[in-house]
N, C-alpha and C positions, 0 to 999 in steps of 0.2 A: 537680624537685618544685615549683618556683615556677611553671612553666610548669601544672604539672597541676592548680592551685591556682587561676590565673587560668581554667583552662577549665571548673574548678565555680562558678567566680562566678556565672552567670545560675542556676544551682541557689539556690546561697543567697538570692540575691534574690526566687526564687520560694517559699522556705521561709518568707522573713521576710513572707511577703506572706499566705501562709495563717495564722502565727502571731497577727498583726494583724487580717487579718479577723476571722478565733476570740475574741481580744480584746475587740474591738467587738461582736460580736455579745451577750457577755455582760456587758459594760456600758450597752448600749441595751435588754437584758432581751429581746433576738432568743432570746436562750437560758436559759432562767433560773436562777440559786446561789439554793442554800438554808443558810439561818441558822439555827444551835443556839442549843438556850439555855444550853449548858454549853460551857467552856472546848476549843478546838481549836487546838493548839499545832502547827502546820508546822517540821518538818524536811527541808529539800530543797536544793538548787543549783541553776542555771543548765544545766549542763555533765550529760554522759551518763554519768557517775560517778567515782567515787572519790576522792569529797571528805572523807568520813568520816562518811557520816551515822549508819551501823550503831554507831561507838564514840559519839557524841554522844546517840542515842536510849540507850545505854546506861548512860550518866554520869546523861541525864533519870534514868535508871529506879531507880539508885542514889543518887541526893542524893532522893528523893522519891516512892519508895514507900512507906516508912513514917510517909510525913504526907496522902496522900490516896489516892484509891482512881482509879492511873490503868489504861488502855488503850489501846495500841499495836494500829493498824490501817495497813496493808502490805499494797503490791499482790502481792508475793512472786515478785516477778522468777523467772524459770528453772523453777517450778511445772510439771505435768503437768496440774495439773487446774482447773478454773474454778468459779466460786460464791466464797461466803464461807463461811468455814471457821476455830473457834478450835481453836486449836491446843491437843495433849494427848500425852503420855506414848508414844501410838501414832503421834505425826505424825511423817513421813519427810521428807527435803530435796523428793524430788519432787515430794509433792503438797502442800508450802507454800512450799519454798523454803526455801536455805540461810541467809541472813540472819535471817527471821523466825523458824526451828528453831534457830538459833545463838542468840536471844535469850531465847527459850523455855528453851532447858538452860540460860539462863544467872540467870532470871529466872520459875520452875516456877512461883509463886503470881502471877504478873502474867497478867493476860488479854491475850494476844497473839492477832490475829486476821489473816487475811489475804482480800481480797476486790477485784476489781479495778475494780466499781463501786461509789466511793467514796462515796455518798449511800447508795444501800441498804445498802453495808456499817455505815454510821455507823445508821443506822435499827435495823438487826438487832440492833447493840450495846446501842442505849438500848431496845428492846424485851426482849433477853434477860438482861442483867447491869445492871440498874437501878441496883445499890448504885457502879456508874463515874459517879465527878464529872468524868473530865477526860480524851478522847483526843490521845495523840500522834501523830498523820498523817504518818506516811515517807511523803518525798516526794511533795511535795503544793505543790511552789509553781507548777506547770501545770496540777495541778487547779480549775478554775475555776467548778465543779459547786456545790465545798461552798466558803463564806465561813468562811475560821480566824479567830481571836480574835487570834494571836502568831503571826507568823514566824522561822524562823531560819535564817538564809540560808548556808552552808557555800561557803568557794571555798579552793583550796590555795595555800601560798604561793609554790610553784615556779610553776604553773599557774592565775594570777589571773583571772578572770572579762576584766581590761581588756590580758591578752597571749593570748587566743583570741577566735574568730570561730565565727559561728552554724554548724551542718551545710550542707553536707556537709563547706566550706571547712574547719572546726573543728573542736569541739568542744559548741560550745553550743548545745542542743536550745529553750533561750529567751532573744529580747534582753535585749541590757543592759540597759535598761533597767527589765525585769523587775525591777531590783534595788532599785526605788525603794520597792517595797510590803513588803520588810521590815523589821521593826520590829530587829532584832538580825544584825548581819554578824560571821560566824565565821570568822577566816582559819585555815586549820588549817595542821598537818604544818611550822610552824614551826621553823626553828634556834631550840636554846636559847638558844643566846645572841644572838639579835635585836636592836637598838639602837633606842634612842629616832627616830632620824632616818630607820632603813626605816621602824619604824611612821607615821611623818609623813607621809611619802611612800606608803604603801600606802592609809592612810585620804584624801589627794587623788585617788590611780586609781582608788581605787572608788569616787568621789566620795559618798562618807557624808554624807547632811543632818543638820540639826539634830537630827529627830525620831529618827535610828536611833544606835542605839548599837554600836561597833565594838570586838572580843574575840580576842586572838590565844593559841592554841593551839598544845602540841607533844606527839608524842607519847612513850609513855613503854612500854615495854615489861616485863612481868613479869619478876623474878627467880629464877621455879620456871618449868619444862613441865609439862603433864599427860599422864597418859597411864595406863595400868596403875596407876602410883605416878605420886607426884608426888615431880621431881628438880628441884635448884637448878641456876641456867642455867650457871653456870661448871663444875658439876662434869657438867654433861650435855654442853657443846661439850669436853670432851676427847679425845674419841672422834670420828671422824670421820661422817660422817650423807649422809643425801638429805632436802635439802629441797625441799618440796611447794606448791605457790601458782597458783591460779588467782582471784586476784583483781586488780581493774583495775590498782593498780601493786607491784611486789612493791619496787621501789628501797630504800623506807625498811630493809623487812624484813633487806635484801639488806646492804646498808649498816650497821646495826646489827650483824649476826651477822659481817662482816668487823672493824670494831671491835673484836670482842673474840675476834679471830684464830681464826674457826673452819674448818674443813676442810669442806666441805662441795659434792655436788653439785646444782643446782640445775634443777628437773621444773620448767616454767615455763607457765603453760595459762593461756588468756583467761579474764577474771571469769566466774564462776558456772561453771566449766567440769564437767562431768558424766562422770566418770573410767569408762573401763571396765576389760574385766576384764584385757585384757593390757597393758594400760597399768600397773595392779594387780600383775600377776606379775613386771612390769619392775624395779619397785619394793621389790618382798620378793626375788628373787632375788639384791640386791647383800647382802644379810645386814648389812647396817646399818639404826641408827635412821633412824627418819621422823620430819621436822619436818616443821609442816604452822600454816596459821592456822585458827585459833577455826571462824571459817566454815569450811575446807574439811574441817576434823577429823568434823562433824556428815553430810558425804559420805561420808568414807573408810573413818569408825567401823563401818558396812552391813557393811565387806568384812571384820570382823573381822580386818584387819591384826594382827600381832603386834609390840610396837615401836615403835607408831604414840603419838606427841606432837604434842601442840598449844600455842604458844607466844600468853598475851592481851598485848593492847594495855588502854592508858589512855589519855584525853586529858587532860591539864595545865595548866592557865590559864599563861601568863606571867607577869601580872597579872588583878587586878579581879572574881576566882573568888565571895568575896564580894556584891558588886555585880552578877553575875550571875545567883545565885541569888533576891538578893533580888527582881529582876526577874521571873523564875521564880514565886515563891513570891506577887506579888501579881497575876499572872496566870494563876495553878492557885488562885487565890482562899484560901490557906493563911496565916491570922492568925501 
């Protein structure tokens, strides 16, 4: 592996060389960003996912949908189809995507849109839904098109931004130093009970300035599933099950539901993965429940599964939930 690592080196070094020209080009205005006059709040990372942006844009959409009128604009990863597109009642995973339709049933009155030109999309919004004071941009800290107002920058704490290296070598689709332009660094998927002296230590490797402010997160998982009915988690792991996960890491997932001694076995498919039908009959033919995450429930639901549960996620301040918000709230311009 070390061996296969040194012989993507000149790779990387030719990634980080296009990334930097791209850079430069839009800081000498070879390229040109365009500026809103309303609030554009970046959620994104470094790294080619599974930092948590999807529960983060959702925590956004919960502390602060009922104090202004936002919009969530997503490129909609895994999509079938192109254009910009808000999403409704009849949108499917394929042609928006399982994230942006997982936020949608989660969040019916929020204007969720998805579009993969992030300047026209941001145009079409202030054109067609006038009464939006404020877009939320999934991932957007590579977008260098549109100038956001707030960044907030997502890195995990197994998988820190300063213990990975750029593609191919890596993980990270942008340098480190990318990280200097955020205004708020999220270290997510935290142990609860983290100490005073990793956080010391975490806020030096990610060398945090004066100007940004650093936030550690854990997650937290619901105590019901949904599904047909909604069952409470202890009285649903008694029975033995198949659980379902094609998202970037299923570990936490995995980890949690051994925790609380569940039987279970475990269908494991790459992020966004697009289930077919005998994959489908594999799955209903054990005559047990199906676990499944939030996102991949919005896939599987199509195949009108019988059975079929989906287990949410929360994210949880450590500390400072307070002081987060209020950060929030005077950059969504909210008295």
């Amino acid at each position: 592996m070390v061996l296969f690592k040194k012989a993507l080196f000149p790779l990387k070094i030719a990634y980080n060389s296009v990334i930097r020209l791209r850079q430069l080009a839009y800081k000498y205005s070879i390229i040109k960003s365009h500026k809103f006059s309303f609030p554009i709040i970046v959620v994104g990372n470094l790294s080619t996912g599974g930092t948590g942006k999807t529960p983060m844009i959702d925590y956004l959409l919960q502390k602060f949908t009922n104090k202004t009128t936002l919009a969530v604009l997503s490129r909609g990863y895994g999509r079938k189809s192109s254009g910009f597109f808000k999403l409704s009642k009849f949108s499917t995973a394929s042609n928006v995507g399982d994230e942006p339709l997982m936020l949608f049933k989660k969040h019916p009155n929020t204007i969720i849109t998805v579009g993969e030109n992030r300047f026209k999309a941001i145009k079409k919004i202030v054109e067609n839904y006038p009464k939006v004071k404020s877009i939320i941009l999934d991932d957007g800290m590579q977008h260098l098109k549109v100038i956001s107002s707030f960044k907030i920058l997502l890195t995990t704490f197994d998988k820190p931004w300063f213990k990975d290296e750029l593609l191919p070598v890596g993980n990270l689709r942008a340098n480190k130093s990318q990280s200097k332009h955020a205004d708020v660094v999220v270290v997510t998927k935290c142990p609860h009970n983290i100490d005073l002296k990793t956080k010391i230590l975490y806020k030096k490797k990610l060398s945090i300035n004066k100007n940004q402010k650093l936030f550690f997160t854990t997650i937290s998982y619901n105590d019901y599933v949904l599904g047909e009915t909604k069952i409470n988690v202890a009285e649903f792991l008694k029975n033995e099950f198949i659980l379902v996960t094609g998202i970037a890491n299923s570990k936490n997932l995995v980890n949690y539901l051994k925790s609380k001694n569940a039987k279970f076995n475990h269908y494991q498919f790459k992020d966004h993965h697009n289930y077919t039908k005998n994959q489908i009959d594999k799955f209903v033919k054990s005559n047990k429940n199906i676990l499944t995450t939030e996102k991949d429930y919005v896939k599987l639901a199509t195949f009108k599964i019988q059975r079929l549960f989906s287990i949410g996620i929360e994210i949880k301040f450590v500390e400072g939930e307070k002081f987060f918000i209020k950060i929030l709230n005077k950059q969504l311009k909210i008295n």
